[in-house]
N, CA and C atoms as a LAMMPS dump frame, in Angstrom:
ITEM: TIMESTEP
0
ITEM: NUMBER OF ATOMS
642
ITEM: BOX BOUNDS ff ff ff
-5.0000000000000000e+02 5.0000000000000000e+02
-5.0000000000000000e+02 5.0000000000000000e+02
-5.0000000000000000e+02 5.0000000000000000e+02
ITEM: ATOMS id mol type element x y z
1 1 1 N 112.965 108.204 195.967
2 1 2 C 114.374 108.286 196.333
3 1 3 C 115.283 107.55 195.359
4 2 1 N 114.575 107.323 194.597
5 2 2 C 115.76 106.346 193.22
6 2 3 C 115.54 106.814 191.894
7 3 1 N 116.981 107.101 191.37
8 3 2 C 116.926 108.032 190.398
9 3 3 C 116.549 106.667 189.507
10 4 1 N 115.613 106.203 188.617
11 4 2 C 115.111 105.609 188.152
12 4 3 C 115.979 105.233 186.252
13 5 1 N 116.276 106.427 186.244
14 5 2 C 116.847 106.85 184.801
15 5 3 C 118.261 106.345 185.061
16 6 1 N 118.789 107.102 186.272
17 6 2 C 120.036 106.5 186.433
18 6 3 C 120.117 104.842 186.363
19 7 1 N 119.371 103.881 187.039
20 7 2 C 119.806 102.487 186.877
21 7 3 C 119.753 102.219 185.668
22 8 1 N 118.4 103.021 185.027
23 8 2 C 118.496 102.021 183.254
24 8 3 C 119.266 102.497 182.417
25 9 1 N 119.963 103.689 182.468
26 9 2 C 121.311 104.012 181.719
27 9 3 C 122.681 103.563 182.336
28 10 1 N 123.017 103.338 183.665
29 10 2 C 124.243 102.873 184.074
30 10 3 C 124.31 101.717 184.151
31 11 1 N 123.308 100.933 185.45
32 11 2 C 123.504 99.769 185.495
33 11 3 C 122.828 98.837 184.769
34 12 1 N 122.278 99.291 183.746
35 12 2 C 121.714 98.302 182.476
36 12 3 C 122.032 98.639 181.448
37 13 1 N 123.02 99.831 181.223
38 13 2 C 123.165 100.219 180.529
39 13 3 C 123.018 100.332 179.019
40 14 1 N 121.773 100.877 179.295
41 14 2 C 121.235 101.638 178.491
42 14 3 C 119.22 100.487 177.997
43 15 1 N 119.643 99.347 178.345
44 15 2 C 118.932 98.261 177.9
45 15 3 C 118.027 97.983 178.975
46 16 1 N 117.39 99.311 178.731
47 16 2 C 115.933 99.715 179.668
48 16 3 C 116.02 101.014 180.05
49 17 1 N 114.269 101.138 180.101
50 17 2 C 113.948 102.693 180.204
51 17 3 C 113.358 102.755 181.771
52 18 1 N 112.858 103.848 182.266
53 18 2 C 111.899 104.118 183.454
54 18 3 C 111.258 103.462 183.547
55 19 1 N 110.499 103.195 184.084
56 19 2 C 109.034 102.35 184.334
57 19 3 C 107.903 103.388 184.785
58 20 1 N 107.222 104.206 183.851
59 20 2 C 106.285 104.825 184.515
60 20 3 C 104.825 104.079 184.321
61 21 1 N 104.178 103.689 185.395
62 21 2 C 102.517 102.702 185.157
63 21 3 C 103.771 101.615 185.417
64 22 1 N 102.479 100.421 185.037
65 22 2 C 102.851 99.194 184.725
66 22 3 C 102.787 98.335 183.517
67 23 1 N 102.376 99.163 182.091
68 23 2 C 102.639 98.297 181.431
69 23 3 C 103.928 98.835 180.299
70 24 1 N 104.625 98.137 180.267
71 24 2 C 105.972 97.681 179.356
72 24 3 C 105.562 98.493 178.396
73 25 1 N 107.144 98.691 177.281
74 25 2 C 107.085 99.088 176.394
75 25 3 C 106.489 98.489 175.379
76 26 1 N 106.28 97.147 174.941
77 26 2 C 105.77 96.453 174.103
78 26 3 C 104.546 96.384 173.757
79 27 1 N 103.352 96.772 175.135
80 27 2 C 102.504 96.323 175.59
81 27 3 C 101.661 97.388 174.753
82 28 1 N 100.144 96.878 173.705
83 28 2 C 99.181 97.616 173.415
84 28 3 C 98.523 98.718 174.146
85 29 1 N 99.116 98.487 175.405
86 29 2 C 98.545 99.737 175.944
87 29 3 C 99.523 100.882 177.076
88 30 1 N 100.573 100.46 176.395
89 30 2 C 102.103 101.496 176.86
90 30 3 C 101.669 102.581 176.344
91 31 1 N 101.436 103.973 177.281
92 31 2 C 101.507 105.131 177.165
93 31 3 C 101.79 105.801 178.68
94 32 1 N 102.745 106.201 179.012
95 32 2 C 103.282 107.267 179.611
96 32 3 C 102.307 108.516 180.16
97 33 1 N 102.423 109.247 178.7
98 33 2 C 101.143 109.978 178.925
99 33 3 C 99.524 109.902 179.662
100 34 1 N 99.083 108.613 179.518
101 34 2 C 98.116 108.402 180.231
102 34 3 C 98.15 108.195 181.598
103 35 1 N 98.964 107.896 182.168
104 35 2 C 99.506 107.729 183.697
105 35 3 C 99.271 109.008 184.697
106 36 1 N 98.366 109.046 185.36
107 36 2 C 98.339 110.454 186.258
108 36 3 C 99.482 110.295 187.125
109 37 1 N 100.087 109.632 187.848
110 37 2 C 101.179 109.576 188.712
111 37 3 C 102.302 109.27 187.979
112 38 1 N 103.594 109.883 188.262
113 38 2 C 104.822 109.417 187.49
114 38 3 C 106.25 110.177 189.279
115 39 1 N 106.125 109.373 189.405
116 39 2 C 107.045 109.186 190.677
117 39 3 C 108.44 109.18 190.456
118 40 1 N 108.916 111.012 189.583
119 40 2 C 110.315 111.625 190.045
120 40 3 C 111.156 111.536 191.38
121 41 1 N 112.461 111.74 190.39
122 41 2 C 113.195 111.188 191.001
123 41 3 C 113.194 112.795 192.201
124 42 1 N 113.512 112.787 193.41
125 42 2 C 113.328 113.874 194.249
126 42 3 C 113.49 113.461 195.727
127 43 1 N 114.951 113.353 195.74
128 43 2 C 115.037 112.6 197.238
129 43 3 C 114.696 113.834 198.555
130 44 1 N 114.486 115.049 198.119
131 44 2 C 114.234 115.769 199.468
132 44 3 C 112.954 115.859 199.538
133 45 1 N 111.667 115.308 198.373
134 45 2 C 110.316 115.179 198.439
135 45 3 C 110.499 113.355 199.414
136 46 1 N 111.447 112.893 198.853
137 46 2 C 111.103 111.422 199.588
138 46 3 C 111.311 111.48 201.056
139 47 1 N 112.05 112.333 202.028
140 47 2 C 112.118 112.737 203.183
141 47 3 C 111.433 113.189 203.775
142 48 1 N 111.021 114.294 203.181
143 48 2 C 109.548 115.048 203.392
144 48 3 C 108.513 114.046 203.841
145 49 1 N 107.927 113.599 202.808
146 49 2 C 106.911 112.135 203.099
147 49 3 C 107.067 111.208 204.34
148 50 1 N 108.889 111.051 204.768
149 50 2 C 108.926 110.002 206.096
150 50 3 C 108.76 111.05 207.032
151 51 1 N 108.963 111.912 207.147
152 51 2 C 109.03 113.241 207.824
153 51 3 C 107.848 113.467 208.207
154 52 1 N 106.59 113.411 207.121
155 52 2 C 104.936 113.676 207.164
156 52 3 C 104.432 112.199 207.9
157 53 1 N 105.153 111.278 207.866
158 53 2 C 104.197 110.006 208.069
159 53 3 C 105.166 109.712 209.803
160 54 1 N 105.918 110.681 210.146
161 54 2 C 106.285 110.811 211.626
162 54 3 C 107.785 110.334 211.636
163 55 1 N 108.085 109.386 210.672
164 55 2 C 109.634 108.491 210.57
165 55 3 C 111.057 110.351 210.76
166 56 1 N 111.158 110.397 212.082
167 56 2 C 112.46 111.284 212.004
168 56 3 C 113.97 110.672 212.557
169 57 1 N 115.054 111.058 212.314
170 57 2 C 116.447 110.65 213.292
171 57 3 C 116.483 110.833 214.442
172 58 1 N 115.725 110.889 215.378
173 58 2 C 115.38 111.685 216.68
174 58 3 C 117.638 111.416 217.51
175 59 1 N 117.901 110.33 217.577
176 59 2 C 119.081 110.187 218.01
177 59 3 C 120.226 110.038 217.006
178 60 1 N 120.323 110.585 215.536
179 60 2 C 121.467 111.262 215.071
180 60 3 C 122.446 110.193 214.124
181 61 1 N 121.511 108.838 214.167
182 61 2 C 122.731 107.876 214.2
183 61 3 C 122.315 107.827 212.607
184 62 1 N 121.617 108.809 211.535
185 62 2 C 121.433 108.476 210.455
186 62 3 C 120.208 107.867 209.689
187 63 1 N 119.591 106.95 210.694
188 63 2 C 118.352 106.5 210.517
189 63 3 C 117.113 106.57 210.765
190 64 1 N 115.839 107.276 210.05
191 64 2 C 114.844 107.396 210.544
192 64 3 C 114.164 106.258 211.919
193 65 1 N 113.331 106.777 212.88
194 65 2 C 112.701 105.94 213.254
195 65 3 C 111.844 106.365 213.609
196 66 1 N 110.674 105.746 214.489
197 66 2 C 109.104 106.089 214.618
198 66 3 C 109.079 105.176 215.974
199 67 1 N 108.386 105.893 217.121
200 67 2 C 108.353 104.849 218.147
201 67 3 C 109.091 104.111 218.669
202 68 1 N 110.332 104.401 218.227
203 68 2 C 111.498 104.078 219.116
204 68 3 C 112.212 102.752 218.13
205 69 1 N 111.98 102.433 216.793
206 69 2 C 111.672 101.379 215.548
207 69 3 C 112.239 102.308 214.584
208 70 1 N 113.81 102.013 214.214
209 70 2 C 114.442 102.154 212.937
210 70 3 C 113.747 101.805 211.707
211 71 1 N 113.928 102.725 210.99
212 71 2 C 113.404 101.739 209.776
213 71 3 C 114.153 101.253 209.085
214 72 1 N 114.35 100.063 209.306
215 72 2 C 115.452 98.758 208.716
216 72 3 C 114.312 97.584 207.961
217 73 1 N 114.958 97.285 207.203
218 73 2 C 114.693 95.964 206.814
219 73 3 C 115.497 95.016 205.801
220 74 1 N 115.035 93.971 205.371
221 74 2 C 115.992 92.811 204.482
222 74 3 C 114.863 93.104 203.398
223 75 1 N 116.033 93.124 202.421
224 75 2 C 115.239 93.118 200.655
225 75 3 C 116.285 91.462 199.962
226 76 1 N 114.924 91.137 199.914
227 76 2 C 115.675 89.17 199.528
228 76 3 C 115.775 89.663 197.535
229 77 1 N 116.563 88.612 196.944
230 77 2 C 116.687 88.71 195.729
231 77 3 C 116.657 87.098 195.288
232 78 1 N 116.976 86.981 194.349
233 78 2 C 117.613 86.142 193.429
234 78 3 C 119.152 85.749 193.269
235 79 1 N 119.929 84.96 193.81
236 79 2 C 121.243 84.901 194.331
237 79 3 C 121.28 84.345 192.458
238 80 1 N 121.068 84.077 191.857
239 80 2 C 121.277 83.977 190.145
240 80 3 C 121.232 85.511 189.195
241 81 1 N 120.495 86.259 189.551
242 81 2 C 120.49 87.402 189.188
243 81 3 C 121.615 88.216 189.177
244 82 1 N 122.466 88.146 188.242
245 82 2 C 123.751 88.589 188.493
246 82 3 C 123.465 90.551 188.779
247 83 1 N 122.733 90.785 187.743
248 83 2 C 122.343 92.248 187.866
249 83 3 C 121.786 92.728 188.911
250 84 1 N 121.506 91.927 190.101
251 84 2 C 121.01 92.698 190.882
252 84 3 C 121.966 93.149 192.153
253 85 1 N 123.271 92.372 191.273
254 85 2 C 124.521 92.661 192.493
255 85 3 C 125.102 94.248 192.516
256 86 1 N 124.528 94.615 190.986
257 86 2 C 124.847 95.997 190.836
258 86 3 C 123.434 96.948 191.131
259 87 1 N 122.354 96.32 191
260 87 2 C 121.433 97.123 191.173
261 87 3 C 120.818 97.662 192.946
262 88 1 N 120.748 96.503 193.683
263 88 2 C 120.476 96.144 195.066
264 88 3 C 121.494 97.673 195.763
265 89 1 N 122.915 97.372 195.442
266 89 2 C 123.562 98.435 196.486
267 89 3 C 123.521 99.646 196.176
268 90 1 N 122.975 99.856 194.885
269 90 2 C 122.455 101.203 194.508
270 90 3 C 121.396 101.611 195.077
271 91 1 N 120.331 100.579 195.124
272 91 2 C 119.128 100.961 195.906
273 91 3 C 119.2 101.553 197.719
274 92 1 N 120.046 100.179 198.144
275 92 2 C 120.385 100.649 199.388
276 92 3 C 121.161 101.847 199.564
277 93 1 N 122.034 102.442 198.696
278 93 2 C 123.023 103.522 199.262
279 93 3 C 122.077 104.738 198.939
280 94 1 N 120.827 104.6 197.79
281 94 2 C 119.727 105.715 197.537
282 94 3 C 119.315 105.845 198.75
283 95 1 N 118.397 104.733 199.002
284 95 2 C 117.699 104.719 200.515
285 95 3 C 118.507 105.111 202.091
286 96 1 N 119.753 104.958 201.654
287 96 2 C 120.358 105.172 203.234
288 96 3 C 120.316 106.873 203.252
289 97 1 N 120.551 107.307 202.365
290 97 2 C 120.801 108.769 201.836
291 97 3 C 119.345 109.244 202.48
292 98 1 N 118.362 108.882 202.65
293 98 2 C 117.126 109.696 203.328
294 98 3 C 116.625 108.618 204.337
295 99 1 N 117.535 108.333 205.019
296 99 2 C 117.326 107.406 206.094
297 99 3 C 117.072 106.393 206.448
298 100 1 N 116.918 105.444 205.24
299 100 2 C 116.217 104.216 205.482
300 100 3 C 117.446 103.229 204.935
301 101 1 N 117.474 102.238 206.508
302 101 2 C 118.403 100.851 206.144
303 101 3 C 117.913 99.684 205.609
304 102 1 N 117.983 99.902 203.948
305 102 2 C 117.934 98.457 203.388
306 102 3 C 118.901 97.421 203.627
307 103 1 N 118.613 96.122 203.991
308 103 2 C 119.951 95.019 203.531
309 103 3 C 119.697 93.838 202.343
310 104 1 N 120.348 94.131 201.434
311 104 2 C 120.042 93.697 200.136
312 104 3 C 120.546 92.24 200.893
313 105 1 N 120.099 91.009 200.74
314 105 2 C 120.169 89.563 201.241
315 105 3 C 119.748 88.275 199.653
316 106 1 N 120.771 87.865 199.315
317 106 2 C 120.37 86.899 198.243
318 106 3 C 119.832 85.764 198.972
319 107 1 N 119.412 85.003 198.517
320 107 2 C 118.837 83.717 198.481
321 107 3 C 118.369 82.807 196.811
322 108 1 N 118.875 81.902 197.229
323 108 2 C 118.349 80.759 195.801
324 108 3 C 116.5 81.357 195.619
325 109 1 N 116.648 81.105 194.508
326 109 2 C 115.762 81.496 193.449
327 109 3 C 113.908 80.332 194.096
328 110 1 N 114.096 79.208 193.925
329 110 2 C 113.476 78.542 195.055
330 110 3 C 113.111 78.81 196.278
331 111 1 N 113.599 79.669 196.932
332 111 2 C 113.471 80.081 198.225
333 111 3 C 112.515 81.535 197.97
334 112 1 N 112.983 82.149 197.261
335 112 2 C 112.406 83.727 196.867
336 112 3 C 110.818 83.494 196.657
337 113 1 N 110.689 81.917 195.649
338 113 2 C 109.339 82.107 195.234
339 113 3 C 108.643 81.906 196.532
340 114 1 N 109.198 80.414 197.482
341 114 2 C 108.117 80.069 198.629
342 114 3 C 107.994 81.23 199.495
343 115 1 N 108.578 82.381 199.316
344 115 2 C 108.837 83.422 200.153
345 115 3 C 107.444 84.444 199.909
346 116 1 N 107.09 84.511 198.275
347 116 2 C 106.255 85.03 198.177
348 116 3 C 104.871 84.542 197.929
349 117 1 N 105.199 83.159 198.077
350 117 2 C 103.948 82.242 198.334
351 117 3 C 102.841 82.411 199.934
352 118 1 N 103.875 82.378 200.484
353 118 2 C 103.655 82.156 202.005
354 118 3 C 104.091 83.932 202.317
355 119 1 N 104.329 85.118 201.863
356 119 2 C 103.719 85.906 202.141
357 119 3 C 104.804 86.833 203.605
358 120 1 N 105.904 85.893 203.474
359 120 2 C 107.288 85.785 204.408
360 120 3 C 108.107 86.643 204.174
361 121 1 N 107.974 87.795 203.708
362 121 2 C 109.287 88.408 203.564
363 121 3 C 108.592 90.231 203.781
364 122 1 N 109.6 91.14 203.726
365 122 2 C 108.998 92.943 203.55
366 122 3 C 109.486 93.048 202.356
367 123 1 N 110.395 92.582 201.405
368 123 2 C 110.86 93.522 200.365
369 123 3 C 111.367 92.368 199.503
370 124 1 N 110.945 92.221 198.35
371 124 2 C 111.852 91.161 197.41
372 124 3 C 112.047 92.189 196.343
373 125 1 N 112.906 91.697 195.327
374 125 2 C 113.316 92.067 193.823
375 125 3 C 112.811 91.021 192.743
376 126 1 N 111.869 91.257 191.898
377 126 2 C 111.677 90.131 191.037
378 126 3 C 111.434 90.798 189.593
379 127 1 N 111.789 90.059 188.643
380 127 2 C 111.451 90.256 187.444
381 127 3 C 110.434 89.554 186.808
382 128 1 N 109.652 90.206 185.322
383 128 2 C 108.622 89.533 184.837
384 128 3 C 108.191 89.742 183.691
385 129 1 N 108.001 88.747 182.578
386 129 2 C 107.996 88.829 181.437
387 129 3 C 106.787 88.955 181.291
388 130 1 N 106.051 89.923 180.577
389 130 2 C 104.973 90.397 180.222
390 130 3 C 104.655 90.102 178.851
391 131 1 N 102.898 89.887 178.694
392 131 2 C 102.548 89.731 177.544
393 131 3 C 102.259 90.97 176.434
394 132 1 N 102.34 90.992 175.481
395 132 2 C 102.013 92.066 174.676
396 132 3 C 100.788 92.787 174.851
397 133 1 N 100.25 91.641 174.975
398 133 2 C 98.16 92.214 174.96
399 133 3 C 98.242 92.772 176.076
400 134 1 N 98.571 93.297 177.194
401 134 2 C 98.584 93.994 178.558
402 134 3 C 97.626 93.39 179.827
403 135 1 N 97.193 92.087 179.646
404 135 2 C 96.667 91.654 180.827
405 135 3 C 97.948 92.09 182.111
406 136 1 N 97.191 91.867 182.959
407 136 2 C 98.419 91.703 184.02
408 136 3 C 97.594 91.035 185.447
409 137 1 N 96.268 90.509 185.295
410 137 2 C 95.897 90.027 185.963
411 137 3 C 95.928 88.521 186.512
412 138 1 N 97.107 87.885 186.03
413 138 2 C 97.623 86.345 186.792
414 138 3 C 98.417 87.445 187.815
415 139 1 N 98.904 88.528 187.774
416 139 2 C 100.109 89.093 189.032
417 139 3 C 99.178 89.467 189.905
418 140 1 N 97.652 90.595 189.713
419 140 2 C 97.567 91.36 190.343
420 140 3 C 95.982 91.209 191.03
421 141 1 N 95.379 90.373 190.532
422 141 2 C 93.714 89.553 190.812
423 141 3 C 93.885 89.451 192.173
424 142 1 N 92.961 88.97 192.645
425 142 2 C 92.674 88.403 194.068
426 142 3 C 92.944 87.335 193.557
427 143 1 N 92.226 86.776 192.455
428 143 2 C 92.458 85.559 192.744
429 143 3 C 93.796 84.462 192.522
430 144 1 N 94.71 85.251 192.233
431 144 2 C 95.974 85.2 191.411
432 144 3 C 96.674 85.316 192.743
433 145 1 N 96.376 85.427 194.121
434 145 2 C 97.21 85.234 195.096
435 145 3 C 97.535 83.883 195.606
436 146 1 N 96.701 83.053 195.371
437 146 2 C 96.295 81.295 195.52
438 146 3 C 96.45 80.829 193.943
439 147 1 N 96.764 81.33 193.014
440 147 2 C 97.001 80.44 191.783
441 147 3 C 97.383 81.184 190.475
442 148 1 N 98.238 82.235 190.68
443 148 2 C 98.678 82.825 190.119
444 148 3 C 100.678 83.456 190.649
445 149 1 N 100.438 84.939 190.003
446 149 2 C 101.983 85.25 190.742
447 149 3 C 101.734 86.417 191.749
448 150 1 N 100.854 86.436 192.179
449 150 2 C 100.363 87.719 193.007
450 150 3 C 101.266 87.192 194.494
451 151 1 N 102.43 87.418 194.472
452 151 2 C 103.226 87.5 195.726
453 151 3 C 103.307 88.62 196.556
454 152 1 N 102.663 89.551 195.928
455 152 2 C 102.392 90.752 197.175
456 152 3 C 101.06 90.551 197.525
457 153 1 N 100.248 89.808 197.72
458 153 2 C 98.971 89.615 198.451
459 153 3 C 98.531 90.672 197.863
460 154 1 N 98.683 91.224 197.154
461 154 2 C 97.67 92.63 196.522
462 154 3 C 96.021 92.271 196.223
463 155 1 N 94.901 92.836 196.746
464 155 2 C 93.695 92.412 196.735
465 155 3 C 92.957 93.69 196.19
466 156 1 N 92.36 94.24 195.28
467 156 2 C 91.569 95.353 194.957
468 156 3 C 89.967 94.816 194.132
469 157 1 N 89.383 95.068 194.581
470 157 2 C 87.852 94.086 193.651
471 157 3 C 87.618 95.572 192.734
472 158 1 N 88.269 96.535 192.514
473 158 2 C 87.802 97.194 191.622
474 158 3 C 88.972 97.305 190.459
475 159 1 N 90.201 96.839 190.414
476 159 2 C 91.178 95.89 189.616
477 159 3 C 90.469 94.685 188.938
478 160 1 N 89.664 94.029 189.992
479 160 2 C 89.537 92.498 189.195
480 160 3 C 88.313 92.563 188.693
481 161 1 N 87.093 94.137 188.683
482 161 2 C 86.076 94.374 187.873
483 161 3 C 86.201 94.856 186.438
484 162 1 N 87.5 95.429 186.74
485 162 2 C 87.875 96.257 185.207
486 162 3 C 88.675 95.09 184.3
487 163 1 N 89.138 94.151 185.334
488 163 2 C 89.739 92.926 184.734
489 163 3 C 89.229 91.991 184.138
490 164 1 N 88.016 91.916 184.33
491 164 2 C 86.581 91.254 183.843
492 164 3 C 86.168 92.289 182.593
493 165 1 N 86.182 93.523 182.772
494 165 2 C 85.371 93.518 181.571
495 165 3 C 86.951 93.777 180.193
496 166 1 N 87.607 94.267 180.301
497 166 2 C 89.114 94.297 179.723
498 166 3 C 88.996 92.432 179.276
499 167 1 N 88.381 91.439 179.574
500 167 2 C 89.111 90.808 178.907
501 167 3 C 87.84 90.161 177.75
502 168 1 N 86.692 91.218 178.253
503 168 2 C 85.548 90.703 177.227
504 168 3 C 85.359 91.932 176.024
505 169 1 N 86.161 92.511 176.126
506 169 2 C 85.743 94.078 175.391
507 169 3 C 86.575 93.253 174.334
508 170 1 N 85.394 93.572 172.676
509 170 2 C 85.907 93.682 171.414
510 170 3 C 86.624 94.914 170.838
511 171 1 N 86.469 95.844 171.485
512 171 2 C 86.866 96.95 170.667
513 171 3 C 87.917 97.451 171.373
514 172 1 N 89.61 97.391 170.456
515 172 2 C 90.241 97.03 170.579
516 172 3 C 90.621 98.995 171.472
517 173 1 N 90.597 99.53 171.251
518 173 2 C 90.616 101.148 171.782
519 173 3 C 89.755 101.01 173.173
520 174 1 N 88.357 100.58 173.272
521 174 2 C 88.209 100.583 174.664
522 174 3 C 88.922 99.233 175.643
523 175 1 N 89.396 98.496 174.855
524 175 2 C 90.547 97.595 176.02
525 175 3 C 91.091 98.078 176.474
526 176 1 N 92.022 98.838 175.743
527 176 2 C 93.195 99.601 175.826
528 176 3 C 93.071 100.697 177.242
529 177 1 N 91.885 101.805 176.647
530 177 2 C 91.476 102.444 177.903
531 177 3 C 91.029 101.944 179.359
532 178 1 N 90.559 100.673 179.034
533 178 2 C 90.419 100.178 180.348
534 178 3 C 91.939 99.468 181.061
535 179 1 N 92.438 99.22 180.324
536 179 2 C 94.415 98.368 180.975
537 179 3 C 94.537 99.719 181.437
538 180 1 N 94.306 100.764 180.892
539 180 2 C 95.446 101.861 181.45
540 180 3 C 94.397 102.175 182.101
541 181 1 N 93.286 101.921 182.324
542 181 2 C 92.828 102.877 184.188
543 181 3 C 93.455 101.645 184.929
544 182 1 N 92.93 100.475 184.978
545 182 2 C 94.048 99.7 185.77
546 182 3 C 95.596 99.744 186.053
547 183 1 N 96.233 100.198 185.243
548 183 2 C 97.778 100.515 185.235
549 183 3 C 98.041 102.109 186.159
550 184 1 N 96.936 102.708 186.393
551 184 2 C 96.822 103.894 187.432
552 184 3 C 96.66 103.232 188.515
553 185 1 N 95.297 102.187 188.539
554 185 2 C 95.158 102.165 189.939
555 185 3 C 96.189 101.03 190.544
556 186 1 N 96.721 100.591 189.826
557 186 2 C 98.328 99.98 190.276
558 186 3 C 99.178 101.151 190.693
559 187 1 N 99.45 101.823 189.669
560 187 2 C 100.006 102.702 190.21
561 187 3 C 100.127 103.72 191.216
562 188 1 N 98.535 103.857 191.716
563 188 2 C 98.426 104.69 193.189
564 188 3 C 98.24 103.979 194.182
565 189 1 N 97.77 102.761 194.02
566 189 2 C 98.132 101.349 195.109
567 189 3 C 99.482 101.565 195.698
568 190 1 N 100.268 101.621 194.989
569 190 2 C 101.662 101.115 194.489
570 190 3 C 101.922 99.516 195.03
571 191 1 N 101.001 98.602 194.277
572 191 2 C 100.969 97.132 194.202
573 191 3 C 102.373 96.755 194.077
574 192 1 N 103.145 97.11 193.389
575 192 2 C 104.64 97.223 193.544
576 192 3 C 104.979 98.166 193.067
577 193 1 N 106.448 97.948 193.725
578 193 2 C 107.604 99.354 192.982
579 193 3 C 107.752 99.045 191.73
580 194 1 N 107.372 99.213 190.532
581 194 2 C 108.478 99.212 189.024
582 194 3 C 109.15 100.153 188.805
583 195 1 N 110.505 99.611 188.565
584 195 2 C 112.037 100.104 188.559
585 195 3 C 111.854 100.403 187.217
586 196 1 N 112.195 99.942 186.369
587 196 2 C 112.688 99.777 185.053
588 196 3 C 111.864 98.356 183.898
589 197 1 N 111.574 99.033 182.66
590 197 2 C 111.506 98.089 181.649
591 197 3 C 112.707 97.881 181.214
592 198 1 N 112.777 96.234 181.368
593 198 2 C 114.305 95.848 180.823
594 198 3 C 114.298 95.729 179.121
595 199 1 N 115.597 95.68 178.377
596 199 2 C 115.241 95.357 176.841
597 199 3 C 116.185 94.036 177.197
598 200 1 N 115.884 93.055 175.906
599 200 2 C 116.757 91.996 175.337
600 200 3 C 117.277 92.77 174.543
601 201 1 N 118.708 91.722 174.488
602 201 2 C 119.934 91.722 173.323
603 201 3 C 119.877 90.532 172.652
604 202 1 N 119.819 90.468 171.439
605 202 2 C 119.291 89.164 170.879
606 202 3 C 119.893 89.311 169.229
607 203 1 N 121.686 88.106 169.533
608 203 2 C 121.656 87.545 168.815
609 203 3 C 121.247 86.989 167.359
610 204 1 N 121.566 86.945 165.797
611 204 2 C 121.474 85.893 165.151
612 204 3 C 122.052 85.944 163.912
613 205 1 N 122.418 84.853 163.553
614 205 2 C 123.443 84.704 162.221
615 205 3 C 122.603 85.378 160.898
616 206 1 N 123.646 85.982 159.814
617 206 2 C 123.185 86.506 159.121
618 206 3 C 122.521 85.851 157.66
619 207 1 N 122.211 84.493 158.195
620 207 2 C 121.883 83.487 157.427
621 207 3 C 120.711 83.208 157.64
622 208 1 N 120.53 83.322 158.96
623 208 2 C 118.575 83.057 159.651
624 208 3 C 117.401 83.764 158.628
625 209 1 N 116.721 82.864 158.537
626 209 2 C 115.997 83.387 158.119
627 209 3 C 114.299 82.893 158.493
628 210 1 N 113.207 84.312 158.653
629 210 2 C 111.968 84.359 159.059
630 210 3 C 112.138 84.592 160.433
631 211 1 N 113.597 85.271 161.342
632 211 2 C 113.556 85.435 162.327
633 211 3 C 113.228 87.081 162.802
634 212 1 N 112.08 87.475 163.715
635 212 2 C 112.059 88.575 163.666
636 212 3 C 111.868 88.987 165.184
637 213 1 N 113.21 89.262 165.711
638 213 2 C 112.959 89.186 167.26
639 213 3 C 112.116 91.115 167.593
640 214 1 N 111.175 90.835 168.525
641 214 2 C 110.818 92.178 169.054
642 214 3 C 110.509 92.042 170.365
C-alpha cells in the first residue's frame, strides 16, 4: 500500500531509491535482480490480502476490522527525525486509503530504543547504517535480540546457519550468493518493512584533499 518510489523522489527528494531485499546500495551484495519478492506498489492487491486474511468494514465507518477489532494502531518514531514528520503522514494517509488506522506518535529517541529492547511497541520507524560487506546479522540473529539491534525479536535458525557460514566463506562470489539468499529470506519473513535506501549529501571545500566520500 505505499508507493515506495513516491517517498524517495518527493519526500527525500530524490536522495534515495526503493528498497527492494535488504541490502543497500553500497553493499557487495546489492542486486535487485536476485530478489524473488519485490513488493509493488498496488493498493487494490493490498486490500485484497486484508480482505483474504478476513479484516473487512463490516460497519462503514472506513476501517477494516476482524472480530469486532479495528485495525488501529500507534507507529512510535524518533521525535529528532525531522523527516519522518513528512514521511509518517504519508504512510498513514496510504494506509487509511485501504483501511487501516495508523497513528504516527513521536517519542525521544531514548525511549524508541528501550521500546525495542523490551519488545513494547506494534510499529516503530528506525533507520540504519549499514556496512559495505553486507553482514546484517547484529540486526537479524537470534542472538542479536539480547546483544545486538534485533528490536523486532526476529528469530530464524536458518538465517543464523547461512550467517555462520557467510562469514567463513573465502570466496568472495559464494559470500555474496549466500547474503542474498538471506536478504530473500528476510524478505519473505518480512523481518521488517524497508522503505527506502537513503543517500548522503556530503559537503567539502575545494581544497580537501585525499577526501573521497562514497
Amino acid at each position: 500500500a505505499l508507493d515506495r518510489d513516491l517517498i524517495a523522489e518527493t519526500i527525500y527528494e530524490g536522495y534515495a531509491v526503493r528498497a527492494d531485499g535488504t541490502q543497500p546500495v553500497l553493499s557487495v551484495a546489492y542486486d535487485p535482480d536476485t530478489i524473488d519478492t519485490i513488493y509493488t506498489y498496488d493498493p487494490d492487491r493490498a486490500r485484497q490480502l486484508l480482505a483474504d486474511a478476513g479484516w473487512e468494514d463490516a460497519d462503514g465507518d472506513g476501517i477494516v476490522e476482524k472480530d469486532g477489532v479495528p485495525l488501529r494502531f500507534e507507529c512510535h518514531y524518533s521525535e529528532g527525525a525531522a523527516i519522518y514528520n513528512q514521511q509518517l503522514p504519508y504512510m498513514q494517509q496510504a494506509w487509511r486509503d485501504i483501511g487501516v488506522d495508523m497513528q504516527p506518535v513521536s517519542v525521544p529517541f531514548p525511549t524508541l530504543s528501550e521500546m525495542g529492547a523490551s519488545g513494547d511497541y506494534v510499529m516503530r520507524v528506525r533507520g540504519y547504517t549499514w556496512n559495505v560487506d553486507g553482514s546484517q546479522g547484529v540486526v537479524f540473529r537470534c542472538d542479536s535480540i539480547e546483544r545486538g539491534f534485533n528490536s523486532m525479536h526476529y528469530c530464524n535458525p536458518e538465517f543464523d546457519r547461512l550467517d555462520d557460514l557467510q562469514m567463513r566463506e573465502l570466496d568472495p562470489g559464494k559470500r555474496v550468493e549466500l547474503l542474498q539468499q538471506q536478504s530473500n529470506l528476510l524478505n519473505e519473513d518480512v523481518a521488517a518493512g524497508f522503505v527506502v535506501f537513503r543517500k548522503q549529501a556530503i559537503g567539502s571545500l575545494p581544497g580537501m584533499r585525499s577526501f573521497h566520500p562514497n
